[in-house]
One Martini backbone bead per residue (centre of mass of N, CA, C, O) as a GRO file, in nm:
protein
  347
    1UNK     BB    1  -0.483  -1.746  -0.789
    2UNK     BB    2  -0.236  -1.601  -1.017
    3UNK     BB    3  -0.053  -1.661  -1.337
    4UNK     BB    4   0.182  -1.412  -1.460
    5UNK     BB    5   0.381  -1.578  -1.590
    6UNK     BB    6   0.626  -1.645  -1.382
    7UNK     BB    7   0.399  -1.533  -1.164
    8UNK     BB    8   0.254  -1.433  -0.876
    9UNK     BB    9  -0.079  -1.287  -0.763
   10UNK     BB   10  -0.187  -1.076  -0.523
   11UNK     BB   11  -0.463  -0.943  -0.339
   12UNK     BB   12  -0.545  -0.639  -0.098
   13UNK     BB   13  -0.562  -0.538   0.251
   14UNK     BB   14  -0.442  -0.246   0.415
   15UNK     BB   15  -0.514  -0.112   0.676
   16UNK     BB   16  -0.714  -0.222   0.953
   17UNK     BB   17  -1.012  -0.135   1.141
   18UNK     BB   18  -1.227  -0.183   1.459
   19UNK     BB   19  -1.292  -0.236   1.779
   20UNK     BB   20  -1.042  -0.244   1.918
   21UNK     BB   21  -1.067   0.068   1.840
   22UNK     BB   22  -1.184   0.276   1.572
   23UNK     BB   23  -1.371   0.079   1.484
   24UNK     BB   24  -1.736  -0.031   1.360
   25UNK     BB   25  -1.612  -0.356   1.333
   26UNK     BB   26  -1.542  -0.672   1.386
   27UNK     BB   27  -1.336  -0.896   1.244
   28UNK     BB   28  -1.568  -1.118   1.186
   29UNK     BB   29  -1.720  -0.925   0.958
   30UNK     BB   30  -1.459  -0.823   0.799
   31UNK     BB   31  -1.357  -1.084   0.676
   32UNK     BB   32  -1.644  -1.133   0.540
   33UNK     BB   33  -1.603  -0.878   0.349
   34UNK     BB   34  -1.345  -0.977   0.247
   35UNK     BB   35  -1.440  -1.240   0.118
   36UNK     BB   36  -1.657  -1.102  -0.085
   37UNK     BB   37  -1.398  -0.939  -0.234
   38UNK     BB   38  -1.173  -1.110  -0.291
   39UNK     BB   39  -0.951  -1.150  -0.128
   40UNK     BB   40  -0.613  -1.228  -0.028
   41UNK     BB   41  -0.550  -1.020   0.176
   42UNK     BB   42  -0.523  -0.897   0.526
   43UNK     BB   43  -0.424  -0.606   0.730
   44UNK     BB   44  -0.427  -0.538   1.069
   45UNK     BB   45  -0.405  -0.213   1.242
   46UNK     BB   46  -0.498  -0.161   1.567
   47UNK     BB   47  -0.432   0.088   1.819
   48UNK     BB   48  -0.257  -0.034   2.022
   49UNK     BB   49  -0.294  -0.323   1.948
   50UNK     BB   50  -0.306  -0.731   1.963
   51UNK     BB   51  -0.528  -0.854   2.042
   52UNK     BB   52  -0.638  -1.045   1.794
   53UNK     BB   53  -0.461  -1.191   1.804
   54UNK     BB   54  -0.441  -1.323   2.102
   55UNK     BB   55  -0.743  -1.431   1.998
   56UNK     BB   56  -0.677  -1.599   1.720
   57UNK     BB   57  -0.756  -1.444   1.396
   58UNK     BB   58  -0.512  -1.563   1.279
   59UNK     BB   59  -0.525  -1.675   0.937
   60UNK     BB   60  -0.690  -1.918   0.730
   61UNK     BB   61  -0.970  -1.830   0.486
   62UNK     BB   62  -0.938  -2.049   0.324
   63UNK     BB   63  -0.757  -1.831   0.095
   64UNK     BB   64  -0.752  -1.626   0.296
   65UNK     BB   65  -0.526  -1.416   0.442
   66UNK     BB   66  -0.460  -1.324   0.841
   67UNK     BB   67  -0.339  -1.043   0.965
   68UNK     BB   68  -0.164  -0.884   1.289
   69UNK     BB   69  -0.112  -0.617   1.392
   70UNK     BB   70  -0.004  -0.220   1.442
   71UNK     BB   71  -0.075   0.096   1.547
   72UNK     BB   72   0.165   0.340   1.605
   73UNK     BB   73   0.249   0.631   1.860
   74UNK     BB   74   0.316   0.878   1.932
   75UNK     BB   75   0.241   1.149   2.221
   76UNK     BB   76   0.173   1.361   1.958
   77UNK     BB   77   0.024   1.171   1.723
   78UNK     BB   78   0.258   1.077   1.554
   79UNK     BB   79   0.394   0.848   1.380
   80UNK     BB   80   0.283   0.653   1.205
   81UNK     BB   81   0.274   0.262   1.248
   82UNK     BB   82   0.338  -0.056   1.086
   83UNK     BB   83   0.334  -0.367   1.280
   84UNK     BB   84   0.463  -0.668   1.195
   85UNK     BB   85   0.583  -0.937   1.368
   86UNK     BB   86   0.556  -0.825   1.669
   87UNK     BB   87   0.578  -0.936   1.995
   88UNK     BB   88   0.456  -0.631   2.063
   89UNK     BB   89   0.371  -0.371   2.229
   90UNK     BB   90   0.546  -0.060   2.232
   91UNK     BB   91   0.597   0.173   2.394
   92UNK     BB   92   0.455   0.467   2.432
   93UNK     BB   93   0.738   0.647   2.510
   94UNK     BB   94   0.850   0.668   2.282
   95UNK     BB   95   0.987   0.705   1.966
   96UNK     BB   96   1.027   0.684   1.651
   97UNK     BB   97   1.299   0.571   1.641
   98UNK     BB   98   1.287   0.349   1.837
   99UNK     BB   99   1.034   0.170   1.711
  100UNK     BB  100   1.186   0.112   1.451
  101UNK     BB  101   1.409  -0.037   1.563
  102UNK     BB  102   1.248  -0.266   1.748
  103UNK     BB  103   1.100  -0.375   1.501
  104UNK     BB  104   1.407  -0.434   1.353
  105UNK     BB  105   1.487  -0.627   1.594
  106UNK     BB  106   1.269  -0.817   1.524
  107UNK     BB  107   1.179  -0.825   1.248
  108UNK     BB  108   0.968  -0.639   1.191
  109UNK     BB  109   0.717  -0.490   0.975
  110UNK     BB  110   0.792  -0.169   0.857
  111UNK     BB  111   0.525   0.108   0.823
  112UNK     BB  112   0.460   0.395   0.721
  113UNK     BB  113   0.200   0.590   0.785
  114UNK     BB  114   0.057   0.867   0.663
  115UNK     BB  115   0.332   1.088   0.620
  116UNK     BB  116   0.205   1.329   0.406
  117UNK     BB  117   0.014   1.492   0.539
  118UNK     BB  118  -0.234   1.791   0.475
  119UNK     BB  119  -0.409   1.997   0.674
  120UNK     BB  120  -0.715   2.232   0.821
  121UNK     BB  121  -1.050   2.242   0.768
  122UNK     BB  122  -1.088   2.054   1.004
  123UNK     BB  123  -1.064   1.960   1.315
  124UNK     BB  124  -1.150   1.672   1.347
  125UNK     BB  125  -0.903   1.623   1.101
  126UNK     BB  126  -0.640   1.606   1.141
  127UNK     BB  127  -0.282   1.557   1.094
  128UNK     BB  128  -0.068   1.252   1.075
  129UNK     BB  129   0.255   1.279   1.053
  130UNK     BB  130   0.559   1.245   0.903
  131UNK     BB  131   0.900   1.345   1.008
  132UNK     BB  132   1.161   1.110   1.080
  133UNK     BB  133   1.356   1.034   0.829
  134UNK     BB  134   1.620   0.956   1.054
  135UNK     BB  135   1.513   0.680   1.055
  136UNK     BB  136   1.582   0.341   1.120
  137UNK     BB  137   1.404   0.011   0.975
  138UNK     BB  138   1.194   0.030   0.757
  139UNK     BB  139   1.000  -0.076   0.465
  140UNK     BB  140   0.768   0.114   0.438
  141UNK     BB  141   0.530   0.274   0.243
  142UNK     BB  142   0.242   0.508   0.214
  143UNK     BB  143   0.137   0.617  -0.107
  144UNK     BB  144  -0.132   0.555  -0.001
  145UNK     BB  145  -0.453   0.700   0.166
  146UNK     BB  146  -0.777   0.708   0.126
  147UNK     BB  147  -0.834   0.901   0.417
  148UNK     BB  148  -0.628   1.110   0.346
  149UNK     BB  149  -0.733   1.187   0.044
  150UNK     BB  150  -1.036   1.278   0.155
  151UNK     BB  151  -0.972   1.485   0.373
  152UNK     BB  152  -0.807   1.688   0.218
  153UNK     BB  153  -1.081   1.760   0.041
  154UNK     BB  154  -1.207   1.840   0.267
  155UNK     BB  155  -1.533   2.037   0.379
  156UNK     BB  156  -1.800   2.199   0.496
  157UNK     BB  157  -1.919   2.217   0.165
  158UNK     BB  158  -1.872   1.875   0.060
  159UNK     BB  159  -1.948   1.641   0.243
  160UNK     BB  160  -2.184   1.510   0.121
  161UNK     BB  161  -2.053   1.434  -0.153
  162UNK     BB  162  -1.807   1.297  -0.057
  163UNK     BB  163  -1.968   1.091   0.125
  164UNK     BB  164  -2.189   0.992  -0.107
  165UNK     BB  165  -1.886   0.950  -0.300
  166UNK     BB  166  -1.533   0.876  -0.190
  167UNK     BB  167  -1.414   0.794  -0.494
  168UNK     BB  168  -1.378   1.020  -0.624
  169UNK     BB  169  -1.139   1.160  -0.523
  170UNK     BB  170  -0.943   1.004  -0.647
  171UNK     BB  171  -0.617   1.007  -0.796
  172UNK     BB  172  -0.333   0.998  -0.600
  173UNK     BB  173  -0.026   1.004  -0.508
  174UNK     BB  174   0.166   1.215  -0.430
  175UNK     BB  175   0.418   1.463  -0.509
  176UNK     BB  176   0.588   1.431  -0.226
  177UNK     BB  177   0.595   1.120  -0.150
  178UNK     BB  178   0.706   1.020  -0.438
  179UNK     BB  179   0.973   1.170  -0.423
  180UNK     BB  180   1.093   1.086  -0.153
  181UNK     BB  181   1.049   0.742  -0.250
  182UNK     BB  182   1.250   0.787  -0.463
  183UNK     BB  183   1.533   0.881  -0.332
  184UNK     BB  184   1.543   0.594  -0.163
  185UNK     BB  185   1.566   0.422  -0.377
  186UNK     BB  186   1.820   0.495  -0.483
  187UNK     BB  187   2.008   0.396  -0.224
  188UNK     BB  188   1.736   0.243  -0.153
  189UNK     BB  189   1.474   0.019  -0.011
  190UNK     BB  190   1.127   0.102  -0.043
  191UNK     BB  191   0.845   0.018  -0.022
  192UNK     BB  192   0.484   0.096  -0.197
  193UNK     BB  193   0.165   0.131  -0.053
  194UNK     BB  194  -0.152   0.073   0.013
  195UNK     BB  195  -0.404   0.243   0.236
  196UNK     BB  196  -0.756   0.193   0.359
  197UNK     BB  197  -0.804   0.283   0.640
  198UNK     BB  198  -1.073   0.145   0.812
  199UNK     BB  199  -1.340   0.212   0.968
  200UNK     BB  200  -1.619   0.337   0.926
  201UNK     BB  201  -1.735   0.625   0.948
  202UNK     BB  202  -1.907   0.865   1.107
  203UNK     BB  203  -2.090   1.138   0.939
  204UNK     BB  204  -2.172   1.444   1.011
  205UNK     BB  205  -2.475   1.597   0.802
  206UNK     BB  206  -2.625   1.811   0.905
  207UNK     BB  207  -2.930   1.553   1.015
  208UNK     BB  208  -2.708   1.340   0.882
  209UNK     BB  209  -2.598   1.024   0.936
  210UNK     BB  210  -2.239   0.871   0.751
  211UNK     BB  211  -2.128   0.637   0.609
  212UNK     BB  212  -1.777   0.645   0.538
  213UNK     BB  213  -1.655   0.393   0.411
  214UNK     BB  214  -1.711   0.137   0.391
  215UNK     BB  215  -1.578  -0.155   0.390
  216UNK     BB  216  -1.658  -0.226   0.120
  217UNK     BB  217  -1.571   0.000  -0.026
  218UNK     BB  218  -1.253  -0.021   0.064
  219UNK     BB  219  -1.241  -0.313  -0.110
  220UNK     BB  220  -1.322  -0.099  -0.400
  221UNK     BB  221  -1.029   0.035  -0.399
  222UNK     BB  222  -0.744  -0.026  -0.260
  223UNK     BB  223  -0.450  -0.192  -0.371
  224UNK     BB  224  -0.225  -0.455  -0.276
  225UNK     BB  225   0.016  -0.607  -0.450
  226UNK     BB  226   0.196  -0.936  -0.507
  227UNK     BB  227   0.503  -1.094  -0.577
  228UNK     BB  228   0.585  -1.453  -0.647
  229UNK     BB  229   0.753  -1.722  -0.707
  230UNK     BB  230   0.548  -1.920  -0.551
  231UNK     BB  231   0.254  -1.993  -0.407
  232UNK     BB  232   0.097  -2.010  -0.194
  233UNK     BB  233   0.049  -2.120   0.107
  234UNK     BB  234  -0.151  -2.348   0.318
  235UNK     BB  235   0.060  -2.236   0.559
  236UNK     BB  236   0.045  -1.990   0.739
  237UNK     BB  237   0.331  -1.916   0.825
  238UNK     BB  238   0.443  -1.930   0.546
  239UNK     BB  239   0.237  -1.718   0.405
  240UNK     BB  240   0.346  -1.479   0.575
  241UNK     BB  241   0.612  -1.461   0.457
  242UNK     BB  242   0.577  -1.405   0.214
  243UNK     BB  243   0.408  -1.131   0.219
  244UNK     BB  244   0.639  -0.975   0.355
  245UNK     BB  245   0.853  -1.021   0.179
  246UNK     BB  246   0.763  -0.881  -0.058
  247UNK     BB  247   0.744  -0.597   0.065
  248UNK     BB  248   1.033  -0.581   0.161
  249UNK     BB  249   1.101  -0.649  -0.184
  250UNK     BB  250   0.934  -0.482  -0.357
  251UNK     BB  251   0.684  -0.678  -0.512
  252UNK     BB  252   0.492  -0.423  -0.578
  253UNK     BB  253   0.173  -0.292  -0.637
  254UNK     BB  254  -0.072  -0.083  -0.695
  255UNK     BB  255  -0.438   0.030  -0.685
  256UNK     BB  256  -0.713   0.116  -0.833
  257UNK     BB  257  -1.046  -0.055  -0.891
  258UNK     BB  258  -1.223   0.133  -1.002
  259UNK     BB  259  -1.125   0.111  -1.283
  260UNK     BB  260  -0.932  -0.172  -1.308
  261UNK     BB  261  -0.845  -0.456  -1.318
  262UNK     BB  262  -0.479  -0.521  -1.215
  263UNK     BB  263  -0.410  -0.833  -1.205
  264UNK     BB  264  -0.228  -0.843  -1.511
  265UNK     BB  265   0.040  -0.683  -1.430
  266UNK     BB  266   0.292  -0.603  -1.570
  267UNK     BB  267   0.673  -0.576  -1.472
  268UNK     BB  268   0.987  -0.569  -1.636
  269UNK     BB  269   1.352  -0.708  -1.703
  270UNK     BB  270   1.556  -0.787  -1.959
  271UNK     BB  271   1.831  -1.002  -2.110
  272UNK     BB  272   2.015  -1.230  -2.209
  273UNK     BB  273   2.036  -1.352  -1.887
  274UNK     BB  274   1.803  -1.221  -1.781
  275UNK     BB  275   1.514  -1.177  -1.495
  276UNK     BB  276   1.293  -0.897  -1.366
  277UNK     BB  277   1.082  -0.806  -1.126
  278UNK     BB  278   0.957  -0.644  -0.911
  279UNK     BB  279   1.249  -0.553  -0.707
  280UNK     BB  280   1.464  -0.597  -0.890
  281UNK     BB  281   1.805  -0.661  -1.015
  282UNK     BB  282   1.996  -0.580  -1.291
  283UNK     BB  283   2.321  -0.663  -1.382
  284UNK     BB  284   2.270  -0.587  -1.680
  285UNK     BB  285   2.197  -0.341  -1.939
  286UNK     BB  286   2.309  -0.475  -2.167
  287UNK     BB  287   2.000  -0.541  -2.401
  288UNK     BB  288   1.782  -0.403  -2.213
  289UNK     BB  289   1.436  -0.415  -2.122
  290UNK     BB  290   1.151  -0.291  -2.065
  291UNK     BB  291   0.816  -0.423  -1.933
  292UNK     BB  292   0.438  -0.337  -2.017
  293UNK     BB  293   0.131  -0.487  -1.897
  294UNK     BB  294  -0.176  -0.380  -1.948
  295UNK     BB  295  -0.505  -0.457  -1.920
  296UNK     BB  296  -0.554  -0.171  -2.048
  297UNK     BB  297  -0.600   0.117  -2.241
  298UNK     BB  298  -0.349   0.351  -2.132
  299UNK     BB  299  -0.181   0.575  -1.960
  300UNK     BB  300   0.186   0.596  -1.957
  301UNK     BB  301   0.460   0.582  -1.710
  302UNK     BB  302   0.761   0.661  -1.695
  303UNK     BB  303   1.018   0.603  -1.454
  304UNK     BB  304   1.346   0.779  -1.350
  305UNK     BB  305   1.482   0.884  -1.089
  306UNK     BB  306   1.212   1.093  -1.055
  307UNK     BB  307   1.185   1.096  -1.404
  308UNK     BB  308   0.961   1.172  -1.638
  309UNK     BB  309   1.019   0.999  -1.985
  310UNK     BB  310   0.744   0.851  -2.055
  311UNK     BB  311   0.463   0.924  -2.268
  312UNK     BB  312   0.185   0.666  -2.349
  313UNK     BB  313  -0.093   0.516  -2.507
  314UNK     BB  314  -0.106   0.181  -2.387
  315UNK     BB  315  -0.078  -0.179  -2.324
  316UNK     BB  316   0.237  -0.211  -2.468
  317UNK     BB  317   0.536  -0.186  -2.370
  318UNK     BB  318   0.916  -0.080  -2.471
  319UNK     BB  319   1.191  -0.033  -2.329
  320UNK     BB  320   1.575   0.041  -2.458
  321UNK     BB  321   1.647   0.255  -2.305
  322UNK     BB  322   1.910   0.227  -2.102
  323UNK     BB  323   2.000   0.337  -1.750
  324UNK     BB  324   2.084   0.351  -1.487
  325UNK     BB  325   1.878   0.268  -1.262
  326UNK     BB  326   1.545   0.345  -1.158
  327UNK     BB  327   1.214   0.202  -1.192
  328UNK     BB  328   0.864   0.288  -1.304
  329UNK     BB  329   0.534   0.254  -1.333
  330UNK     BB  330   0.238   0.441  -1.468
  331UNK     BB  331  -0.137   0.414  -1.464
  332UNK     BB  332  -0.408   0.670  -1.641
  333UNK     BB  333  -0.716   0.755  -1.606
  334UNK     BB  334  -0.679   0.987  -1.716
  335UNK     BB  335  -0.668   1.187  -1.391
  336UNK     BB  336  -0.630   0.880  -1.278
  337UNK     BB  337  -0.516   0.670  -1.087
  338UNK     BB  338  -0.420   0.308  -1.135
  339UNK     BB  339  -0.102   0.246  -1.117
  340UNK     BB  340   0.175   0.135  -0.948
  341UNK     BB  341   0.480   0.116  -0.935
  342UNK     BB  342   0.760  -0.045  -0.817
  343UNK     BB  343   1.080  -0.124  -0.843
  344UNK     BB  344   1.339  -0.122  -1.096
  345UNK     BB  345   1.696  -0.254  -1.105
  346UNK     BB  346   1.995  -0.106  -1.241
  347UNK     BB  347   2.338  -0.134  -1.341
   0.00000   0.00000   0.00000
């Protein structure tokens, strides 16, 4: 637990697959490298099966809370979908705006999946893409993908050093993204997550084979941290509830841990009369500032409306030129993106 200024501050790894499904260690190991790594929580969500749930394994270890999803897909393998806390798995033959819909029919936290890969080079990575924006009911997008962003930059030629180094290709989320994601914040809230897609897959490189992002790598890349407004529960149920309101009410920011630690990051706006942190909303522009308090001095954007207006390097931002509309701050060292926050909203 983080207290940084007036909240409390999370961090942790989403989309995490087992050998329930595709992945390559069981889930009882996975927690324990999520443990080495001093995670505040792990989301684990593989492939139709909500089977590690059913087998009793969420619940809180230690300090770490451990939820269980799963990845739903239609049957043209495309439209992948993060579900928790939906009562089961939904029909395969379903659509994606249906299992979206019941999803939100049941309350269940629903995030695209890595929505917009784009890739071609190599047949065994095909890109499973979301086509369906015209779909209702989902709370948030992957904006950041480990393992889409290491695919699409894979080649036949590079494989051994992607393989044998696979943090360095990381840069940041697209430029397609997150237009798409700015453009849905205008009309409504969409939370934007880092998914770490863990698999820990053998990659055959010439007469050798290589684990690629170790678990353990995967929890040294990127996080979704959360921000609570009273410290995580001691009680499963109860901190399970946190976690999701916080991601559904846009309370999050990413990061890539790689560059540093991120965890002291703040983002505000406040007036003479209130104060509010990411996912909130100002309900008065008049004497209003935004504040961005980074942990170490690095180049920040700020973005409004999907339009970046002022880029600085420092450590300590303040900018009180507001004028209604939605903002979001990235800081990036060098060409490499390292934080991004969710939005906040002026009236």
């Amino acid at each position: 637990m983080r207290k940084i200024g007036d909240y409390y501050q999370y961090s942790g790894a989403v989309h995490i697959h087992t050998t329930e499904s595709d992945g390559t260690k069981r889930i009882e190991d996975v927690i324990s490298i999520g443990q080495d790594a001093k995670l505040d929580f792990m989301m684990f969500t593989d492939h139709m099966t909500l089977s590690n749930r059913e087998n009793g394994h969420e619940g809180l270890y230690g300090k770490m809370l451990v939820v269980i999803g799963y990845e739903h897909n239609d049957e043209a393998d495309e439209h992948h979908y993060l579900l928790f806390d939906s009562p089961k798995v939904y029909p395969t033959e379903m659509s994606a705006s249906e299992y979206v819909a019941a999803g939100a029919k049941d309350n269940a936290l629903g995030i695209l999946a890595h929505p917009d890969e784009i890739r071609s080079h190599l047949d065994e990575f095909p890109p499973y893409p979301w086509r369906d924006w015209n779909a209702v009911g989902f709370n948030g997008v992957e904006l950041w993908n480990q393992m889409s962003e290491w695919m699409e930059k894979l080649t036949k030629y590079n494989k051994l050093p992607m393989s044998l180094s696979p943090r360095k290709s990381m840069v940041g989320p697209t430029d397609r993204i997150l237009k798409i994601w700015d453009e849905y914040n205008i009309k409504s809230k969409m939370a934007g997550i880092a998914g770490v897609d863990a698999h820990a897959f053998p990659v055959k490189v010439g007469q050798f084979t290589i684990e690629i992002f170790p678990y353990k790598v995967h929890f040294r890349c990127l996080r979704t941290h959360i921000i609570l407004l009273e410290k995580m529960s001691d009680d499963f149920e109860t901190a399970k509830k946190q976690l999701y309101d916080a991601i559904s009410d846009c309370r999050v920011y990413i990061s890539n841990t790689r560059w540093g630690n991120a965890d002291n990051f703040e983002f505000y706006a406040k007036n003479d009369s209130e104060k509010v942190t990411i996912g909130g909303t100002l309900s008065n522009k008049d004497d209003a500032v935004l504040t961005a308090k980074i942990p170490s001095k690095t180049t920040i954007k700020l973005v409004q409306n999907g339009k970046y207006i002022l880029e600085t390097i420092t450590a300590y931002l303040e900018y009180s030129d507001i004028q209604s509309g939605v903002y979001r701050i990235e800081a990036w060292k060098g060409k490499r993106g390292w934080i991004f926050s969710n939005h906040i909203r002026v009236s």
